[in-house]
PDB file of N, CA, C and O in Angstrom:
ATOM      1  N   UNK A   1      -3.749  -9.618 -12.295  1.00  0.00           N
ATOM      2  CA  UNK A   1      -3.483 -10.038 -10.931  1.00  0.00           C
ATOM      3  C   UNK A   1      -4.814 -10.224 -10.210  1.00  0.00           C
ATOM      4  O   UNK A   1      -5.883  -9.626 -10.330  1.00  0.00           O
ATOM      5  N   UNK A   2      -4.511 -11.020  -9.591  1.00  0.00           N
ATOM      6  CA  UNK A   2      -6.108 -11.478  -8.514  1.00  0.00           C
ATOM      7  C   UNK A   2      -6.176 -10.478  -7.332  1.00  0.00           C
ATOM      8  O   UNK A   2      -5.232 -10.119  -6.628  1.00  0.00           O
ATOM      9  N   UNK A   3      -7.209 -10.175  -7.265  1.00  0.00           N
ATOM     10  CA  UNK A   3      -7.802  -9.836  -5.909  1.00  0.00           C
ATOM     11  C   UNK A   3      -6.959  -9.597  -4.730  1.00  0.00           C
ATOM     12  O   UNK A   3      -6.360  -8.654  -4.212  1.00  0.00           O
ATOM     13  N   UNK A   4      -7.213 -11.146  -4.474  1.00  0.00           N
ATOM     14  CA  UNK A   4      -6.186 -11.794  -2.899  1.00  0.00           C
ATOM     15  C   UNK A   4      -5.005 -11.429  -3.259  1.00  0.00           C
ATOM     16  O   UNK A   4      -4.287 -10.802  -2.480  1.00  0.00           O
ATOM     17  N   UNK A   5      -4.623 -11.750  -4.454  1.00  0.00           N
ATOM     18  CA  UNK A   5      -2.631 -11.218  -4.602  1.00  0.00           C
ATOM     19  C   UNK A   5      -2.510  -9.910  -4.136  1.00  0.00           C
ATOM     20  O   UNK A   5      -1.886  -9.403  -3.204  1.00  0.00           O
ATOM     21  N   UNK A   6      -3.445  -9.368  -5.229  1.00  0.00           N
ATOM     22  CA  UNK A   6      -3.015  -7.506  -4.265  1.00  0.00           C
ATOM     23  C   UNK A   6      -3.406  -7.504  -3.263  1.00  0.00           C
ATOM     24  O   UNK A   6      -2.705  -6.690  -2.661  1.00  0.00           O
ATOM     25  N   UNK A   7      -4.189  -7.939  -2.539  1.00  0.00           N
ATOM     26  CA  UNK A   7      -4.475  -7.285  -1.216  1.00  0.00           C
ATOM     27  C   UNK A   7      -3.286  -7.993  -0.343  1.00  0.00           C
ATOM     28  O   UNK A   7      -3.070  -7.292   0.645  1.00  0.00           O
ATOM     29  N   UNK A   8      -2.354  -9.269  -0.379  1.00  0.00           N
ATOM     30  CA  UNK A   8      -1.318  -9.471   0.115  1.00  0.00           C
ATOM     31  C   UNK A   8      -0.430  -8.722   0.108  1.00  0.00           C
ATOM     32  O   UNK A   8       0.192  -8.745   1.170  1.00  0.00           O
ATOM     33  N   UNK A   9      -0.027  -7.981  -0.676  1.00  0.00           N
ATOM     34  CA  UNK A   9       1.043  -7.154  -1.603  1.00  0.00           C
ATOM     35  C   UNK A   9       0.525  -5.391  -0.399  1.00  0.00           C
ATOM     36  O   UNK A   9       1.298  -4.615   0.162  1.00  0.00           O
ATOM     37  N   UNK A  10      -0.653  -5.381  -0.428  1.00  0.00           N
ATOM     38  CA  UNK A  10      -0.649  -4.593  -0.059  1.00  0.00           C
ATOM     39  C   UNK A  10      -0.694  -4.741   1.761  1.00  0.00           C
ATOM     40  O   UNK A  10      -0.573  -3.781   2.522  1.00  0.00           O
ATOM     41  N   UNK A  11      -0.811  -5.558   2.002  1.00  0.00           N
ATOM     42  CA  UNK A  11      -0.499  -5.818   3.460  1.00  0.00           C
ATOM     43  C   UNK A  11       0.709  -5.871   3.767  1.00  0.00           C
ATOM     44  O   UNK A  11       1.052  -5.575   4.911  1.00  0.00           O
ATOM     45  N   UNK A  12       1.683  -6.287   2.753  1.00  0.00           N
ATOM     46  CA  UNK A  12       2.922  -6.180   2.854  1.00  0.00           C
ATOM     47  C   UNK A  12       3.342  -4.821   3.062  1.00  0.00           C
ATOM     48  O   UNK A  12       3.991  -4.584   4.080  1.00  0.00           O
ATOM     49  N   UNK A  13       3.040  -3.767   2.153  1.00  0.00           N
ATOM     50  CA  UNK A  13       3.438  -2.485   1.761  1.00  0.00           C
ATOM     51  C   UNK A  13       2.840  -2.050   3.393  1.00  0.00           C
ATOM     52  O   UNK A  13       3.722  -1.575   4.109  1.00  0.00           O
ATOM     53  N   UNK A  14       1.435  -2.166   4.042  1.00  0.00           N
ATOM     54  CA  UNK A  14       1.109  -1.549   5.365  1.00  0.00           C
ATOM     55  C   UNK A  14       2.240  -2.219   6.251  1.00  0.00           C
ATOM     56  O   UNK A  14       2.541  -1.442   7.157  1.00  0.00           O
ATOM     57  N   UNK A  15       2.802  -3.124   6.290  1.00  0.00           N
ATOM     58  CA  UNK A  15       3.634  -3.405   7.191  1.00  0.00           C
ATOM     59  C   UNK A  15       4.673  -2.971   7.255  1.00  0.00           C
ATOM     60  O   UNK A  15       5.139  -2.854   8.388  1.00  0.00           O
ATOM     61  N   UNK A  16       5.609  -2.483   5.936  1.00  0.00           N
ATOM     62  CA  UNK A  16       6.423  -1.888   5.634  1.00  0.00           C
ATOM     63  C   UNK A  16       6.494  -0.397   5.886  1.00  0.00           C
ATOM     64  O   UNK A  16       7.497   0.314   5.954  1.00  0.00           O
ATOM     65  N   UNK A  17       5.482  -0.143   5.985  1.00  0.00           N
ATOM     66  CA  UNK A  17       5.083   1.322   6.693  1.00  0.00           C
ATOM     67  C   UNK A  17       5.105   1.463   8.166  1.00  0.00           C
ATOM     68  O   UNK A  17       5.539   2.424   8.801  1.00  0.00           O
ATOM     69  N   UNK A  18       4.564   0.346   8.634  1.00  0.00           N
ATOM     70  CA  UNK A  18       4.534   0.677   9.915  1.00  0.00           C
ATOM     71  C   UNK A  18       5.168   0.513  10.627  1.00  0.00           C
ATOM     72  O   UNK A  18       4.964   0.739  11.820  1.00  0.00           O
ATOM     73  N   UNK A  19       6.650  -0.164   9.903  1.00  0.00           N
ATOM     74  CA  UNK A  19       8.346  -0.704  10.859  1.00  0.00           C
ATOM     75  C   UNK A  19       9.199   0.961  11.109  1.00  0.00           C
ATOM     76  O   UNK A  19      10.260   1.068  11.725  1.00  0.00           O
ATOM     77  N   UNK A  20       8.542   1.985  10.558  1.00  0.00           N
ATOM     78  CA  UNK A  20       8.858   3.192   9.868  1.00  0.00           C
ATOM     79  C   UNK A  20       8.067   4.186  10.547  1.00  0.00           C
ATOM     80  O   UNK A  20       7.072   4.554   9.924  1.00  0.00           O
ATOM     81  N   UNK A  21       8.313   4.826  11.923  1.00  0.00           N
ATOM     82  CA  UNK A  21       7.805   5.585  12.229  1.00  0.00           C
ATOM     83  C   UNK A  21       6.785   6.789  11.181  1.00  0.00           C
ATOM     84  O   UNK A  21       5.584   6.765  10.912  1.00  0.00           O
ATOM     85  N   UNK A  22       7.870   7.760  10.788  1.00  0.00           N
ATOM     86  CA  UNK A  22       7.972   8.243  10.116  1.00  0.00           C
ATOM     87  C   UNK A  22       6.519   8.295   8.791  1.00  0.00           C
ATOM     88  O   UNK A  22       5.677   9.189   8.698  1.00  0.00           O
ATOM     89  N   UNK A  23       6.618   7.224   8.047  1.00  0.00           N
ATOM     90  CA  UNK A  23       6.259   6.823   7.008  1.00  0.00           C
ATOM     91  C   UNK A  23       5.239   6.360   7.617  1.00  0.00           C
ATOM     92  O   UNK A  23       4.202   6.758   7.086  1.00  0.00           O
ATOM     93  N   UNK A  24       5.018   5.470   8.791  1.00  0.00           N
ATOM     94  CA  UNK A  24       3.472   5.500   9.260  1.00  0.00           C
ATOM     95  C   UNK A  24       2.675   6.967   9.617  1.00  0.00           C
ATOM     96  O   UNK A  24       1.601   7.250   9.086  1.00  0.00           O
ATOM     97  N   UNK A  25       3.213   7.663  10.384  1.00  0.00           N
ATOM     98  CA  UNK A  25       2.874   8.795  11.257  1.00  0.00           C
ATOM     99  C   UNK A  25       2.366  10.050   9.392  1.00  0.00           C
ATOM    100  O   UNK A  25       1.444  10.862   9.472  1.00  0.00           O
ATOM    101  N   UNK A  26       2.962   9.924   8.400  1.00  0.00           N
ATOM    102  CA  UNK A  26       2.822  10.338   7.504  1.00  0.00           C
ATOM    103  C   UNK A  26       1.241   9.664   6.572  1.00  0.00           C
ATOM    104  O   UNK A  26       0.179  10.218   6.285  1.00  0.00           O
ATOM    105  N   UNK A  27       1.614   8.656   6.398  1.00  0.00           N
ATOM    106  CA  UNK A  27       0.185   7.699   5.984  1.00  0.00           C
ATOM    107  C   UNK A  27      -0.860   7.818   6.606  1.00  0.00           C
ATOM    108  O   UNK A  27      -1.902   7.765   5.953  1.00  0.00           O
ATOM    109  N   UNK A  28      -0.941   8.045   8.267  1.00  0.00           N
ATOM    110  CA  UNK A  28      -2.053   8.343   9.159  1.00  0.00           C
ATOM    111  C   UNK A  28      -2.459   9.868   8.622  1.00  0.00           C
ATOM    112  O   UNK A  28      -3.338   9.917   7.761  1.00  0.00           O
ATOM    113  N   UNK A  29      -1.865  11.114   9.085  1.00  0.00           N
ATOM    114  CA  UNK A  29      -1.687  12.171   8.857  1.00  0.00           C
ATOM    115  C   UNK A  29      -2.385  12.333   6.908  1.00  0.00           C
ATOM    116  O   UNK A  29      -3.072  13.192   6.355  1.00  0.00           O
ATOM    117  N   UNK A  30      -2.003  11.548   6.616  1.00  0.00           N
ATOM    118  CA  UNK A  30      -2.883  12.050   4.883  1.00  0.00           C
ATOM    119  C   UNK A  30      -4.210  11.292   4.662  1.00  0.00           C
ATOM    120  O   UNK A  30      -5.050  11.790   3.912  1.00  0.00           O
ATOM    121  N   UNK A  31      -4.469   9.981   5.345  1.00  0.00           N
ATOM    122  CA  UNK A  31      -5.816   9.510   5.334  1.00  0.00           C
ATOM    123  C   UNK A  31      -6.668  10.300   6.460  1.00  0.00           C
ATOM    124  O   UNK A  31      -7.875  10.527   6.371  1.00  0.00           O
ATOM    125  N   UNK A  32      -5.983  10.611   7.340  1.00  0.00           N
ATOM    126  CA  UNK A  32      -7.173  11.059   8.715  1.00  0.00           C
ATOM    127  C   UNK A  32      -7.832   9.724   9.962  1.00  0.00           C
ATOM    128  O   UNK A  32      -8.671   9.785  10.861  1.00  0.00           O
ATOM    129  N   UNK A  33      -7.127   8.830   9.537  1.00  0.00           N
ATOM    130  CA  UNK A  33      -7.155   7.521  10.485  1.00  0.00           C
ATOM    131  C   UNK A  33      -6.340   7.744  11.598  1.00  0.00           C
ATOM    132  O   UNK A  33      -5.337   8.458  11.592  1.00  0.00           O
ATOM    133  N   UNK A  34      -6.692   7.252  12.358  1.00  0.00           N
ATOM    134  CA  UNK A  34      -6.044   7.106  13.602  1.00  0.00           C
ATOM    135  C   UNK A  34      -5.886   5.977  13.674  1.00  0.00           C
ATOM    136  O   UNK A  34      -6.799   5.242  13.298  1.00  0.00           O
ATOM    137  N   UNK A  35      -4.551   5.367  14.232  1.00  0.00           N
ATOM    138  CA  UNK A  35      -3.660   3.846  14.422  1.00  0.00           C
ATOM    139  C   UNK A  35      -5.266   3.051  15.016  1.00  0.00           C
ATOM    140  O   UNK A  35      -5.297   1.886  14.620  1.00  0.00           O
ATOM    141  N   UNK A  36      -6.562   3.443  15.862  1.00  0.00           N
ATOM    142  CA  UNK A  36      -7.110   2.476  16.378  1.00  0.00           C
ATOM    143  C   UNK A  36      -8.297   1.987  14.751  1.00  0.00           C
ATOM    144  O   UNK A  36      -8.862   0.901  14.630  1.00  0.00           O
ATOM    145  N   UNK A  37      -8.367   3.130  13.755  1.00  0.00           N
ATOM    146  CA  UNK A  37      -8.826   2.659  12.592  1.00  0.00           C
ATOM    147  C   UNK A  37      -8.643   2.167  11.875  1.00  0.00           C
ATOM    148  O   UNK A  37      -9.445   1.513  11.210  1.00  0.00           O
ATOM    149  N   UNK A  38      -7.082   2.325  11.660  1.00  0.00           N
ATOM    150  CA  UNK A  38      -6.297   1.487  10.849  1.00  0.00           C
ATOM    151  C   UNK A  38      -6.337   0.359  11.074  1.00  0.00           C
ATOM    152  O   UNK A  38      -6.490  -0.288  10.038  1.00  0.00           O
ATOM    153  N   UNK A  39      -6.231  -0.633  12.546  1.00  0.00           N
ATOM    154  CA  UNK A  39      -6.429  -1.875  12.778  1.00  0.00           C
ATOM    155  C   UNK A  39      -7.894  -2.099  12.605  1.00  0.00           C
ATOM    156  O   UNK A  39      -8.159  -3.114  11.961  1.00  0.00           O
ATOM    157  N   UNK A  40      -9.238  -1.170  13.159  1.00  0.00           N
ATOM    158  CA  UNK A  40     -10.433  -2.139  12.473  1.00  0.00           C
ATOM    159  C   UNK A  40     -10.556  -2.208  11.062  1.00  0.00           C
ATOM    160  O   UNK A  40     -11.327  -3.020  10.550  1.00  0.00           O
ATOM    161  N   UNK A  41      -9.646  -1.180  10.170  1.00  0.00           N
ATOM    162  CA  UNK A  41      -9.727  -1.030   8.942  1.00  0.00           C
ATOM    163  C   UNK A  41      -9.463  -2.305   7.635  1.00  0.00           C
ATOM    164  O   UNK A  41      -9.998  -2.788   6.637  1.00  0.00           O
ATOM    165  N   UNK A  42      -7.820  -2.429   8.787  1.00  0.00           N
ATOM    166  CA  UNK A  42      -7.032  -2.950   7.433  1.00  0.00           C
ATOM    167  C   UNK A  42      -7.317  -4.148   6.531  1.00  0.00           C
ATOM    168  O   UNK A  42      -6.394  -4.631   5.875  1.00  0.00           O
ATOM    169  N   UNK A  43      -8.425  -4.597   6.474  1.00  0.00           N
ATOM    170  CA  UNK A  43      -8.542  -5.721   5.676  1.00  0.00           C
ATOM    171  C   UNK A  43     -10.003  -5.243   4.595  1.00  0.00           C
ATOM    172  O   UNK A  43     -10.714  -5.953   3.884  1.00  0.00           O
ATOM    173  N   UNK A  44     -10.029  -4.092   4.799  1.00  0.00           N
ATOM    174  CA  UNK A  44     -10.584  -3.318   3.900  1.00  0.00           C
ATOM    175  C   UNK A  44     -10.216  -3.041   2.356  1.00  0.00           C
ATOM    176  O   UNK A  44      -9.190  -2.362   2.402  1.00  0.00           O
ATOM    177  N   UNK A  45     -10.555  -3.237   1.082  1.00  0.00           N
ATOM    178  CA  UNK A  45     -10.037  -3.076   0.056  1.00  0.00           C
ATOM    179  C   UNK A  45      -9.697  -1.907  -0.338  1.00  0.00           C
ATOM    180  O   UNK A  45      -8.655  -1.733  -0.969  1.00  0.00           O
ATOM    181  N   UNK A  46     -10.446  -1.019  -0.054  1.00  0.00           N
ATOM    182  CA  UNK A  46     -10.594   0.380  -0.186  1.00  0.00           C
ATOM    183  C   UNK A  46      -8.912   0.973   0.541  1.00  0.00           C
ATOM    184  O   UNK A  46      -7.861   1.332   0.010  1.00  0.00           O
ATOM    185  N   UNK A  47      -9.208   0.880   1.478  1.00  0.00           N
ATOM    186  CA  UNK A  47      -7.903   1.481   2.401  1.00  0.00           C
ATOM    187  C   UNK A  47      -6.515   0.603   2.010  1.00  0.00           C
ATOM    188  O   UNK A  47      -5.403   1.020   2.335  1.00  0.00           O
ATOM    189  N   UNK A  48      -6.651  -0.293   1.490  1.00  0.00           N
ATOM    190  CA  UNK A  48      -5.170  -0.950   0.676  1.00  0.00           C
ATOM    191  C   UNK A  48      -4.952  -1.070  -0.212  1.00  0.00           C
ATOM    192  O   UNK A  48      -4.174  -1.965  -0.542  1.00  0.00           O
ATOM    193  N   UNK A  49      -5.538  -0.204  -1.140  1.00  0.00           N
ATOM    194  CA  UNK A  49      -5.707  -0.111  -2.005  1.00  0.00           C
ATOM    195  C   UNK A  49      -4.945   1.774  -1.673  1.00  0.00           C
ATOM    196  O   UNK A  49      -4.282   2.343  -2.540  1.00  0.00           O
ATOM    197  N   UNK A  50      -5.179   2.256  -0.630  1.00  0.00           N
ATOM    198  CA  UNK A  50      -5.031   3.640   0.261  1.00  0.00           C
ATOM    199  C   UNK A  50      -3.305   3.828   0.241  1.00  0.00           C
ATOM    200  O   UNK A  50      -2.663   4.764  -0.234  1.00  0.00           O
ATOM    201  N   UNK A  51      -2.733   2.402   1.036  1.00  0.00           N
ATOM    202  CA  UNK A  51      -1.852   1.948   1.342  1.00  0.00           C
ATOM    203  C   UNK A  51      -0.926   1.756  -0.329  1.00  0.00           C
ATOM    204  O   UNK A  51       0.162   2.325  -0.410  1.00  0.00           O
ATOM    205  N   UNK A  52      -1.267   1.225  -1.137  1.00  0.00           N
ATOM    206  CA  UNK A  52      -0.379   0.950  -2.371  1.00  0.00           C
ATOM    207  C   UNK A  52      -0.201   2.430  -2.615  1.00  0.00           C
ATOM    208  O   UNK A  52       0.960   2.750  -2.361  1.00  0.00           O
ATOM    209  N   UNK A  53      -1.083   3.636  -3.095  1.00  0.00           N
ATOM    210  CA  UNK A  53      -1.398   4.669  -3.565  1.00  0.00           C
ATOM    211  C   UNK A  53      -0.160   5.477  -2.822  1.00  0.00           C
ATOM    212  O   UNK A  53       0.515   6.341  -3.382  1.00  0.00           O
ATOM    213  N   UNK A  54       0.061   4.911  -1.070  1.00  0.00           N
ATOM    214  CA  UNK A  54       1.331   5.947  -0.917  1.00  0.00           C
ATOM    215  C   UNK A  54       2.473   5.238  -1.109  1.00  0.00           C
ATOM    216  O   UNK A  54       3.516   5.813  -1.420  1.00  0.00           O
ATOM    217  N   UNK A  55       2.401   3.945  -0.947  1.00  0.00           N
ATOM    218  CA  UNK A  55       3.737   3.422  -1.727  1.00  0.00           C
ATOM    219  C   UNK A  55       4.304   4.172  -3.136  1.00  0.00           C
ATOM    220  O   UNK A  55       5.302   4.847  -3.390  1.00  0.00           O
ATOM    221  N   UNK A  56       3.297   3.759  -3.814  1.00  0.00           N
ATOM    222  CA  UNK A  56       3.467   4.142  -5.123  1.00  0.00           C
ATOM    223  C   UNK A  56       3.444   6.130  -5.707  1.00  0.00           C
ATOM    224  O   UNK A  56       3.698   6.653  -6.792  1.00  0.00           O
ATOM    225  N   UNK A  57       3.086   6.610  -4.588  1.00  0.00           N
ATOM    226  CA  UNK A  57       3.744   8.381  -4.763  1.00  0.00           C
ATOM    227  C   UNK A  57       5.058   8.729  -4.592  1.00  0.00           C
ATOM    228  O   UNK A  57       5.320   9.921  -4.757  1.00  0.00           O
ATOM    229  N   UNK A  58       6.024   7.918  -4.278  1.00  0.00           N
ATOM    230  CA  UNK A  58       7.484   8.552  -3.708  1.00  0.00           C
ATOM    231  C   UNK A  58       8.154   7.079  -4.264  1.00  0.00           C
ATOM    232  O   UNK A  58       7.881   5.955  -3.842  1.00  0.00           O
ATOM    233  N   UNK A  59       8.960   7.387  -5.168  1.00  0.00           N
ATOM    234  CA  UNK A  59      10.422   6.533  -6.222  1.00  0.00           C
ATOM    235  C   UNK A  59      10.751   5.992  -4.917  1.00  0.00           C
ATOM    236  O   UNK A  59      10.571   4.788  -4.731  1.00  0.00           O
ATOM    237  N   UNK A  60      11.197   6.703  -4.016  1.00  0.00           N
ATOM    238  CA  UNK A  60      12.121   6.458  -2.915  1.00  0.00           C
ATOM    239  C   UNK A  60      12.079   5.339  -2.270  1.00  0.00           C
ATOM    240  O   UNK A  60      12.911   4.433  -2.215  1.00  0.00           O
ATOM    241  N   UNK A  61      10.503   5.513  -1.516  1.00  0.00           N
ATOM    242  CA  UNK A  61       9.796   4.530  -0.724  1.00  0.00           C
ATOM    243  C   UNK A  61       9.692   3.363  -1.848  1.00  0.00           C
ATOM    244  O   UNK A  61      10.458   2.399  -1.875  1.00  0.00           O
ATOM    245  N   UNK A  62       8.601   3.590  -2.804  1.00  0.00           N
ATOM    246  CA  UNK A  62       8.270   2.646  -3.634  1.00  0.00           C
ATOM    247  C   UNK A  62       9.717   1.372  -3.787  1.00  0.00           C
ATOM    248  O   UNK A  62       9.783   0.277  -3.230  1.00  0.00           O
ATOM    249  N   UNK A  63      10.577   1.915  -4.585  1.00  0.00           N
ATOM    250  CA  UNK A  63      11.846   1.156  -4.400  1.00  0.00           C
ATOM    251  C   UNK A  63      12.296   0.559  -3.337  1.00  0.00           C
ATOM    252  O   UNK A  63      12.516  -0.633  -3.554  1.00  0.00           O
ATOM    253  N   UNK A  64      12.588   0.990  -1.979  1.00  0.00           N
ATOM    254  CA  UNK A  64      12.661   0.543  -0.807  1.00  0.00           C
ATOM    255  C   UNK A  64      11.534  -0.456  -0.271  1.00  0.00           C
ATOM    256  O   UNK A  64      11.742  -1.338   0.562  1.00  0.00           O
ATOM    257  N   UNK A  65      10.470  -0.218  -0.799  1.00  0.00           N
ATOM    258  CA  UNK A  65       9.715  -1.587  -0.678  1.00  0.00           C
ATOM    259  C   UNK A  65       9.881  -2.788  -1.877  1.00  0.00           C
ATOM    260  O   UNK A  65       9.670  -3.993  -1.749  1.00  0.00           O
ATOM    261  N   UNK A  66      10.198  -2.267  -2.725  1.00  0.00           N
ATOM    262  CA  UNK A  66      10.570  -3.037  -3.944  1.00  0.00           C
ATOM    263  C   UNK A  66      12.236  -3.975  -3.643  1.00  0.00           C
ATOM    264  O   UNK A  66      12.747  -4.715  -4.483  1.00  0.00           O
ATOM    265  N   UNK A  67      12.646  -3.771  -2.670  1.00  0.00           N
ATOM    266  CA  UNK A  67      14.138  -4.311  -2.252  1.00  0.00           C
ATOM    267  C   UNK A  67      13.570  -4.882  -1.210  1.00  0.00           C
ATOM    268  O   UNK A  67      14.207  -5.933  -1.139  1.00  0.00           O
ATOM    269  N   UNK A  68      12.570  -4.904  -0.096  1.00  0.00           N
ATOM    270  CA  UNK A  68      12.758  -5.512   0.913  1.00  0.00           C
ATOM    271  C   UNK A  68      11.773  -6.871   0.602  1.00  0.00           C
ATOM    272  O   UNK A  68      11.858  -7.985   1.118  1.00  0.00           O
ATOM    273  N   UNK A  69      11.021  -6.490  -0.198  1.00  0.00           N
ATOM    274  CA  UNK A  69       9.891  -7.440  -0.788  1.00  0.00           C
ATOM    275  C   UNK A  69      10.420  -8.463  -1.835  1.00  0.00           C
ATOM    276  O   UNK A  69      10.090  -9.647  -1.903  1.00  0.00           O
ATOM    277  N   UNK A  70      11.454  -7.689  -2.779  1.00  0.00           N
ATOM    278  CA  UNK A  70      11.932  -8.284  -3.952  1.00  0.00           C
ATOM    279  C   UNK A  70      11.074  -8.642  -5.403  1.00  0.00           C
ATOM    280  O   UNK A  70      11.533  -9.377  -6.278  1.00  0.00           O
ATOM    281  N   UNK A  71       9.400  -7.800  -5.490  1.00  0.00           N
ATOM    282  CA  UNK A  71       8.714  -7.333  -6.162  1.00  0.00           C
ATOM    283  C   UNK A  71       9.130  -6.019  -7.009  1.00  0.00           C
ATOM    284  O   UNK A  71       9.637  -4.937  -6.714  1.00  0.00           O
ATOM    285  N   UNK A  72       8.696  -6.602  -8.150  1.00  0.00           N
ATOM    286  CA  UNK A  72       8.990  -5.363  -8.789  1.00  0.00           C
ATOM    287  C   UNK A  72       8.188  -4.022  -9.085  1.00  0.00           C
ATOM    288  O   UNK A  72       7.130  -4.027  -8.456  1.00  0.00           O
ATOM    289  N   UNK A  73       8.361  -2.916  -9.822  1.00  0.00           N
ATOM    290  CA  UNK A  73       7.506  -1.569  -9.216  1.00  0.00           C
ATOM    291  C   UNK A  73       6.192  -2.164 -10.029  1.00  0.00           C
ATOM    292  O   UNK A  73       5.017  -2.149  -9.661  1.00  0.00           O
ATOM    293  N   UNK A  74       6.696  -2.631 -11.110  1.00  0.00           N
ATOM    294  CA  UNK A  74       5.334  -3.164 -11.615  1.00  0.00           C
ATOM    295  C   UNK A  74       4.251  -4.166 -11.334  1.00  0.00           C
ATOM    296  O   UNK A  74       3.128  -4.139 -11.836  1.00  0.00           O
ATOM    297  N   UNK A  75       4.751  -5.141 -10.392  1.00  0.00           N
ATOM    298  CA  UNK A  75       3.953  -5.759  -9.515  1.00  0.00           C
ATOM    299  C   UNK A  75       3.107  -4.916  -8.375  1.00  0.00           C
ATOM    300  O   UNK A  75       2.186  -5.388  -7.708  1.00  0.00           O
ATOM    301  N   UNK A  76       3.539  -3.766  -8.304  1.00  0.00           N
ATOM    302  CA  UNK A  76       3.104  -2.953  -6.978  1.00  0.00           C
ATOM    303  C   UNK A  76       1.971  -2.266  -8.045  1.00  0.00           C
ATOM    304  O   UNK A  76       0.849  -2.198  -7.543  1.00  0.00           O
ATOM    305  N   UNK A  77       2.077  -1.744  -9.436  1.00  0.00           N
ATOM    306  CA  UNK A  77       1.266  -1.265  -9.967  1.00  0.00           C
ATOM    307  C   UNK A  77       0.140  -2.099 -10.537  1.00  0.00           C
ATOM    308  O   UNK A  77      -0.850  -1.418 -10.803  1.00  0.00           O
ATOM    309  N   UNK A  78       0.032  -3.329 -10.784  1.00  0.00           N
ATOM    310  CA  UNK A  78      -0.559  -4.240 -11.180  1.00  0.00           C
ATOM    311  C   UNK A  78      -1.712  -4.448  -9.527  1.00  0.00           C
ATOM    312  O   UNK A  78      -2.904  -4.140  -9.518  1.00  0.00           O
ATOM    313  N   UNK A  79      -1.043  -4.952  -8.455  1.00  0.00           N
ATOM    314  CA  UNK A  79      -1.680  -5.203  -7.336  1.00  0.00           C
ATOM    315  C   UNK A  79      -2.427  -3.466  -7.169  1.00  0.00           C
ATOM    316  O   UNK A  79      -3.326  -3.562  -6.334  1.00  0.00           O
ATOM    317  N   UNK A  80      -2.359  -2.523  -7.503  1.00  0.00           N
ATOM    318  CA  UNK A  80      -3.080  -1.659  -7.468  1.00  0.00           C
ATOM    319  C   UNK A  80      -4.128  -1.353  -8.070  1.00  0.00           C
ATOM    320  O   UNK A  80      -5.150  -1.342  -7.384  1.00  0.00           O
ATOM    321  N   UNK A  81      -4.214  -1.091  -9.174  1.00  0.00           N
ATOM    322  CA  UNK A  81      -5.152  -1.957 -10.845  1.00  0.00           C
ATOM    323  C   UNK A  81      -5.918  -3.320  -9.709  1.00  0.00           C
ATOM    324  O   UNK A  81      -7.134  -3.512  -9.744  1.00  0.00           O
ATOM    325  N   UNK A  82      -5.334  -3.842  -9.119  1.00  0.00           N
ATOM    326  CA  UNK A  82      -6.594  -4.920  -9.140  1.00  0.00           C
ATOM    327  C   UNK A  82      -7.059  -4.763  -7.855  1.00  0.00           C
ATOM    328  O   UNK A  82      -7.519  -5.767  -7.312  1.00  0.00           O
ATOM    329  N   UNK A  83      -7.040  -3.703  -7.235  1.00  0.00           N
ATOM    330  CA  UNK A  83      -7.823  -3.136  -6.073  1.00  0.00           C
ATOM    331  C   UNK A  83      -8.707  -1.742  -6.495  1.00  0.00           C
ATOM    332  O   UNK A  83      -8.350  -0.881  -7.299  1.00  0.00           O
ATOM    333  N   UNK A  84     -10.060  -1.786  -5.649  1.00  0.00           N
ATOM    334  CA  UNK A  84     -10.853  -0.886  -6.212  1.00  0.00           C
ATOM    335  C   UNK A  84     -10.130   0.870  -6.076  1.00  0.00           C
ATOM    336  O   UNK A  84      -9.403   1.380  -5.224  1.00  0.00           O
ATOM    337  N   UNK A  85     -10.560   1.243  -6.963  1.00  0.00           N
ATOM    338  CA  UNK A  85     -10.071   2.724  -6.956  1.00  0.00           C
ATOM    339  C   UNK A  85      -8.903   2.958  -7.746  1.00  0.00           C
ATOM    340  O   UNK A  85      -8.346   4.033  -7.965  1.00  0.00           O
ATOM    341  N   UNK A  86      -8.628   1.900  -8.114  1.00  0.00           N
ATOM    342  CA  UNK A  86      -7.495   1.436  -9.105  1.00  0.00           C
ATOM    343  C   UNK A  86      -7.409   2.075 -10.447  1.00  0.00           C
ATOM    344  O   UNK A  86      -8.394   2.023 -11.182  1.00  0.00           O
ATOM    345  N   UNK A  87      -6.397   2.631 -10.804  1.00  0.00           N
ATOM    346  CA  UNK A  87      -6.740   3.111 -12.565  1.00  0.00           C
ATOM    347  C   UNK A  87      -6.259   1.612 -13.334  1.00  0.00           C
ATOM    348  O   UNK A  87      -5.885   0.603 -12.737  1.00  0.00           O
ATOM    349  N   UNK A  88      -6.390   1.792 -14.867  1.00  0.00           N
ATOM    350  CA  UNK A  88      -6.445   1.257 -15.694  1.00  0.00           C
ATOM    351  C   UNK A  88      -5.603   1.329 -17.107  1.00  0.00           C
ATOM    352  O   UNK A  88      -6.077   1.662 -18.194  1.00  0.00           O
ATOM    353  N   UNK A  89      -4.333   0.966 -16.859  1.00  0.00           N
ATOM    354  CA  UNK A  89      -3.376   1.513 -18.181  1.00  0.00           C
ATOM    355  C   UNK A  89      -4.041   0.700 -19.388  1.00  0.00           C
ATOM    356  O   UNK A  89      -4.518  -0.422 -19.557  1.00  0.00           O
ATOM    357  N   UNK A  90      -3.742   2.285 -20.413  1.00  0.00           N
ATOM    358  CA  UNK A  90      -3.972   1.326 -21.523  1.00  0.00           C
ATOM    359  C   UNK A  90      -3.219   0.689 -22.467  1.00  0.00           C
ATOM    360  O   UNK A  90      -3.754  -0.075 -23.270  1.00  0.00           O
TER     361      UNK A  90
END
C-alpha cells in the first residue's frame, strides 16, 4: 500500500473517532494531545499512524470502522505497515 493510501485510511479512522465522543476523549487521554494538537497535528505521519494503532487495539471499534468504511481489517493493517512506526508481517 502507498503512503497517501494509508494516510487517507487513516484520516478516515481520525474522523471516525471524532463523531464518537467517547472514543475521541479516549484517543486524546492515551496520546497526551489536546484537541488544539490534534488539529496542528493531524497530517502528521507519525500521529496517524497513532490513530490506526487505536483503531486497530479493540475487535470492536476496529470492525465498526470496518462497516462504516467498508474496508477490510486487513486493509486497516496494511495502511498501518505503510505508515512509519509500522510493524512488518512476515
Amino acid at each position: 500500500m502507498q503512503r497517501e493510501q494509508a494516510e487517507t485510511i487513516a484520516l478516515q479512522a481520525l474522523s471516525f473517532l471524532a463523531k464518537d465522543d467517547e472514543l475521541l476523549g479516549q484517543f486524546l487521554t492515551k496520546t497526551g494531545l489536546t484537541p488544539q494538537e490534534l488539529k496542528q497535528r493531524v497530517r502528521e505521519p507519525d500521529l496517524l499512524g497513532g490513530v490506526l494503532d487505536a483503531i486497530l487495539e479493540d475487535d470492536t471499534i476496529l470492525l465498526a470502522f470496518c462497516n462504516v468504511t467498508s474496508l477490510s481489517p486487513e486493509t486497516i493493517i496494511k495502511a498501518r505497515i505503510a505508515l512509519p512506526g509500522g510493524f512488518v508481517l512476515d
